[in-house]
C-alpha positions as CSV (number, residue, x, y, z in Angstrom):
1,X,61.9,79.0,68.3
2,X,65.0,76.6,68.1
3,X,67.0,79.8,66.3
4,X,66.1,81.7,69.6
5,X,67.2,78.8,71.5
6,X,70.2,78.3,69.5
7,X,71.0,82.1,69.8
8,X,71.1,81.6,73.6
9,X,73.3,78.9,73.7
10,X,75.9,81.0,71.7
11,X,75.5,83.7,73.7
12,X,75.9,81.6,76.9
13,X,79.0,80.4,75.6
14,X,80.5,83.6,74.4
15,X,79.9,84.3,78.2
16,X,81.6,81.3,79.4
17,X,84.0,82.0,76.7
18,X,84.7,85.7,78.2
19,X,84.4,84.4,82.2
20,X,86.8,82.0,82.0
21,X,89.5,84.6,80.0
22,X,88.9,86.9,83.0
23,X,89.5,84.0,85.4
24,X,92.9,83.3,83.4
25,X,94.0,87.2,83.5
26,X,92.7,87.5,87.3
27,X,95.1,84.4,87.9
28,X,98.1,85.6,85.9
29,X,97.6,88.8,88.2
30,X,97.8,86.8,91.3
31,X,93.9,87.1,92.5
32,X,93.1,83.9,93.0
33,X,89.6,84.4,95.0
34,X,88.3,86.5,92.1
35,X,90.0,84.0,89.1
36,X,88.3,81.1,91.1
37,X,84.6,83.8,91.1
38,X,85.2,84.1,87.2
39,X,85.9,80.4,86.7
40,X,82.7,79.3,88.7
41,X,80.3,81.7,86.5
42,X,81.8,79.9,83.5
43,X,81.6,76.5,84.4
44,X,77.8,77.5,85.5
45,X,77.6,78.6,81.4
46,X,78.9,76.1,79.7
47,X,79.2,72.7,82.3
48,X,80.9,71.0,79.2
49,X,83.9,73.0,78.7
50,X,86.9,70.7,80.3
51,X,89.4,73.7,80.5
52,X,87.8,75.8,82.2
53,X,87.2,73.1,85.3
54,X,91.2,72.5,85.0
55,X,91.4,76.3,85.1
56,X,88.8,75.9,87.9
57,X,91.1,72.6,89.3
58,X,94.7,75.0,89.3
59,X,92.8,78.2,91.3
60,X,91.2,75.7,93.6
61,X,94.8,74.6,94.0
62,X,96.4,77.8,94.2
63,X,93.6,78.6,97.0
64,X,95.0,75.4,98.9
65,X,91.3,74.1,98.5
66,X,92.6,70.7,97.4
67,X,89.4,68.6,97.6
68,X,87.7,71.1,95.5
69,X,90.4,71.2,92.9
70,X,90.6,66.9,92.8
71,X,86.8,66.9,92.2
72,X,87.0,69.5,89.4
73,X,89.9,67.6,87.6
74,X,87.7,64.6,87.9
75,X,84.9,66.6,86.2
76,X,87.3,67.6,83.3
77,X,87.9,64.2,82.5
78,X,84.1,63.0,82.7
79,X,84.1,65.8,80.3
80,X,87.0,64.5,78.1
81,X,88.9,61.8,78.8
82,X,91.9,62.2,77.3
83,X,92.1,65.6,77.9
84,X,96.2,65.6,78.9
85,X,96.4,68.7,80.9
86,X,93.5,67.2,83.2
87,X,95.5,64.2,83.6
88,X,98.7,65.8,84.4
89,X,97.0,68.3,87.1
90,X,96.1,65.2,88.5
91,X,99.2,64.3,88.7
92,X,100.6,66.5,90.3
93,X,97.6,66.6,93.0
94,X,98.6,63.1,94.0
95,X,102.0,64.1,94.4
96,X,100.5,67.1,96.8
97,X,98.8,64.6,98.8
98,X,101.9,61.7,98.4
99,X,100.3,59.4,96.2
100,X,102.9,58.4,94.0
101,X,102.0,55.5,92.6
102,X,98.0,57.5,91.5
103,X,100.5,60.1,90.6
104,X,102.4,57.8,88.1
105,X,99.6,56.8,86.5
106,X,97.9,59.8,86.0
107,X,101.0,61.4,84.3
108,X,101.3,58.2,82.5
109,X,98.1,58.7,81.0
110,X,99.1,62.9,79.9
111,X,102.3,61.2,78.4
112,X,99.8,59.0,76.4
113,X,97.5,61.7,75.6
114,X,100.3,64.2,74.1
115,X,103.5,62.5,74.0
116,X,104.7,66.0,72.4
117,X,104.5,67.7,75.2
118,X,108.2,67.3,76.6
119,X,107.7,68.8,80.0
120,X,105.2,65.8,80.7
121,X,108.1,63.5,79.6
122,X,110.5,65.4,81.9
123,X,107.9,64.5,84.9
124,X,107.3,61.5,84.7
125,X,110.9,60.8,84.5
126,X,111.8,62.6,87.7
127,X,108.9,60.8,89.5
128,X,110.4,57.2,88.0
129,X,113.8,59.0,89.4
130,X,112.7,59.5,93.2
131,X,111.1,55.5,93.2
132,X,114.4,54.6,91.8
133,X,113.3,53.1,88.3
134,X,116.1,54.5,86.8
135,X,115.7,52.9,83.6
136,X,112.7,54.0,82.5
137,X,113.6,57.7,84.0
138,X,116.3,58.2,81.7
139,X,113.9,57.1,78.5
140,X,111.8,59.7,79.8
141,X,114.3,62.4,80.2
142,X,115.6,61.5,76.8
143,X,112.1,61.5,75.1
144,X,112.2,64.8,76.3
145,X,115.4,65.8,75.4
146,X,114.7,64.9,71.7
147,X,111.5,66.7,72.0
148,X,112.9,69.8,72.7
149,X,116.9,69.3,72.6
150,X,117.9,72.7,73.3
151,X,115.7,73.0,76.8
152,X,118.5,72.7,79.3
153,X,116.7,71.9,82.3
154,X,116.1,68.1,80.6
155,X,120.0,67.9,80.4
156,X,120.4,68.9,83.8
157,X,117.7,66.2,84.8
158,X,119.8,63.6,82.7
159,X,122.6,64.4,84.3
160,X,121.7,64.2,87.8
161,X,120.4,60.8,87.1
162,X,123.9,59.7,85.9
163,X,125.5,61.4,89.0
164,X,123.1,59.2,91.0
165,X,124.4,56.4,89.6
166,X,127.8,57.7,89.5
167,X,128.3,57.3,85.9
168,X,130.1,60.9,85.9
169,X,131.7,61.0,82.6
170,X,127.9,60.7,81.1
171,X,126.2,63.2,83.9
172,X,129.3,65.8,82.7
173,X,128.4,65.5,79.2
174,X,125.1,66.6,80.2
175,X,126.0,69.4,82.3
176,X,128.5,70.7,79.9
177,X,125.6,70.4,77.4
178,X,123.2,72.2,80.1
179,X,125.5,74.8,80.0
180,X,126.1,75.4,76.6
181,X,121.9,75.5,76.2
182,X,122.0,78.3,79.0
183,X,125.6,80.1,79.4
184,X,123.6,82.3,81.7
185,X,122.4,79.7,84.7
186,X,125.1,79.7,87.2
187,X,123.4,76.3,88.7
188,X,124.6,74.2,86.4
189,X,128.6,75.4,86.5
190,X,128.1,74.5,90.3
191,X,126.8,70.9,89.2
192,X,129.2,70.3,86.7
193,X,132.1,71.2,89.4
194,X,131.1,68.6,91.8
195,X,131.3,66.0,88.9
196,X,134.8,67.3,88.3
197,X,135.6,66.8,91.8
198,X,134.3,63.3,91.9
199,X,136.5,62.3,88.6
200,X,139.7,64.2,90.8
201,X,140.0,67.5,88.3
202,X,140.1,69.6,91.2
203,X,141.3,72.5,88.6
204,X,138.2,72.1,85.9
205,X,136.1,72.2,89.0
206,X,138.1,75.2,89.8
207,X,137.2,77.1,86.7
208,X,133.1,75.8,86.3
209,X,132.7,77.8,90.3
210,X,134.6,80.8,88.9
211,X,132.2,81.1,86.3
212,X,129.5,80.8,88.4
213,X,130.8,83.6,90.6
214,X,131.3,85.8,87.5
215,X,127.1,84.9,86.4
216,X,126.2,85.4,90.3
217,X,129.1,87.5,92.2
218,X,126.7,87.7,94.9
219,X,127.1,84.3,95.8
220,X,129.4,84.3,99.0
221,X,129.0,80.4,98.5
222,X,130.8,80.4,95.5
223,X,134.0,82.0,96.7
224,X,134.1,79.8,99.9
225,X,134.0,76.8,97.8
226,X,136.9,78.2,95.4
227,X,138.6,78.3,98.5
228,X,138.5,74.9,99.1
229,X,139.3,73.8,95.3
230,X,142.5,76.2,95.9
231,X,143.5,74.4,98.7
232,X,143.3,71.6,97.3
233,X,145.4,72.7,94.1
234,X,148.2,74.0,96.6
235,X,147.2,77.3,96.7
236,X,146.7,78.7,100.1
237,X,147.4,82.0,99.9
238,X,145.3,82.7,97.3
239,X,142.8,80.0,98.6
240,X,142.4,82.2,102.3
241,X,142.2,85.0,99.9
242,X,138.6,83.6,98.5
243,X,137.7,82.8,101.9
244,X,138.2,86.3,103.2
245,X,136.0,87.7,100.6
246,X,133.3,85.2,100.8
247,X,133.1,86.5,104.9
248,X,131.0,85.1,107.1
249,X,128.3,82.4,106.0
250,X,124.4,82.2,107.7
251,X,123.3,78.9,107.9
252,X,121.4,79.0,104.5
253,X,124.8,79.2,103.2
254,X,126.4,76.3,105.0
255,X,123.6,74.3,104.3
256,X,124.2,75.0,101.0
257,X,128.3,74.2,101.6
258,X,127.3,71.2,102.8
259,X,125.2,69.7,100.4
260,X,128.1,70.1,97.9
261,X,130.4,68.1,99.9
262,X,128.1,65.9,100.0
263,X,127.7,64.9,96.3
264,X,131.2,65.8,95.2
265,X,132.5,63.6,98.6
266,X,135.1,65.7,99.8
267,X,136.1,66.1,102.9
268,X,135.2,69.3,104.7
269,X,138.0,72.6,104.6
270,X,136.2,74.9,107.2
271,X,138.0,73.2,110.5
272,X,141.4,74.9,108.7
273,X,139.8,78.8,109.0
274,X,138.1,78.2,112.3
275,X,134.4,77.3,111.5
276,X,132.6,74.2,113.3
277,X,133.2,71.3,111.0
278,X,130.4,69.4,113.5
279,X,127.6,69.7,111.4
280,X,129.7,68.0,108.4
281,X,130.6,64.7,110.7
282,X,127.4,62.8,110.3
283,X,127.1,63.0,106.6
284,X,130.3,63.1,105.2
């Protein structure tokens, strides 16, 4: 009798086991109702099984059924309590709801659980960033940097917390390492540029949006903004040039414009080819 009863339980949980695999594909796939269908019939299997209720927790999510997902993160970590992914999909609920500070200390606790898991790091580092704790953000972004030292994304997040506090010569060295971790990402050329700009290289800020038009030469931003950089190296002719192939911009595009006048702090071009520099004047 308990061999029969044990034999159930195995196969209960080789169904769990297979329901919650079909739930993982089904979400992959983008069918969310049915992952969440899968997922459900699982945790109704095996109720012990903390991955499948963060599985459970994310589809919930994805669903935008947020109170559900909170209460089956919360059952994962009855489960387990130190199960990290729980903690950090916890996390990042609070942050979906703007708890910050619950959202701080639940991605505290994932960084406890596996401080190997860099991307962790990396988030709790941008959420010291944006309440301004900029000490312990950059121990975070450099835990995960040592972690996994050839991710560029963690460079990139270095570096904007140097430009932030305008220590430029350290937030190009990690745009220039950014870059040299992914020659492909024309992002971080465009960063790097307005760094230039703020230490008054006008010409290596020059060069960084060129090669960003050569990775993206769909970009009209990117000529418009050479344009700019020429005049400001002398070079109109060639500097109306860029601005005649960039063409017109839609106001995605001068949104974009503006935002990189606003962190490289230099004054606005556009009035001297005819656009409305009005939108500029309050933020520049």
């Amino acid at each position: 009798m308990a061999r029969s009863r044990s034999q159930r339980k195995n196969t209960r949980k080789r169904e769990a086991t297979n329901r919650r695999l079909q739930g993982d594909l089904l979400a992959e796939q983008g069918f969310i109702e049915e992952a969440i269908g899968q997922y459900e019939k699982s945790s109704r299997l095996d109720g012990h099984d903390p991955d499948t209720s963060v599985a459970l927790g994310d589809a919930y999510f994805a669903a935008n059924m947020p109170q559900q997902a909170y209460r089956a993160y919360k059952k994962a970590l009855s489960i387990h309590p130190r199960h990290a992914e729980a903690h950090f999909c916890l996390a990042e609920f609070w942050i979906h709801v703007s708890r910050f500070a619950a959202a701080v200390r639940a991605l505290e606790k994932a960084v406890e659980c596996d401080p190997a898991r860099h991307y962790y790091q990396c988030r709790l580092g941008e959420l010291y960033l944006a309440r301004g704790d900029f000490q312990r953000a950059r121990r975070q972004f450099e835990q995960a940097i040592k972690l996994a030292p050839t991710d560029s994304f963690y460079h990139h997040k270095l570096g904007d917390l140097h430009a932030r506090r305008r220590e430029w010569d350290a937030a190009a060295a990690e745009y220039e390492t950014a870059i040299t971790c992914s020659p492909a990402e024309d992002f971080y050329n465009v960063r790097l540029s307005i760094v230039y700009v703020r230490q008054q290289r006008s010409a290596k800020a020059l060069q960084q949006l060129r090669r960003a038009y050569k990775i993206n030469p769909e970009n009209a931003v990117y000529l418009y903004l050479m344009g700019e950089l020429l005049l400001l190296t002398d070079n109109p002719a060639a500097a109306m040039e860029a601005y005649r192939q960039a063409g017109p911009l839609d106001e995605y595009d001068r949104d974009w414009v503006r935002r990189w006048h606003l962190r490289a702090a230099l004054p606005s071009q556009m009035a001297r080819v005819g656009w409305d520099q009005e939108i500029y004047e309050s933020e520049t």
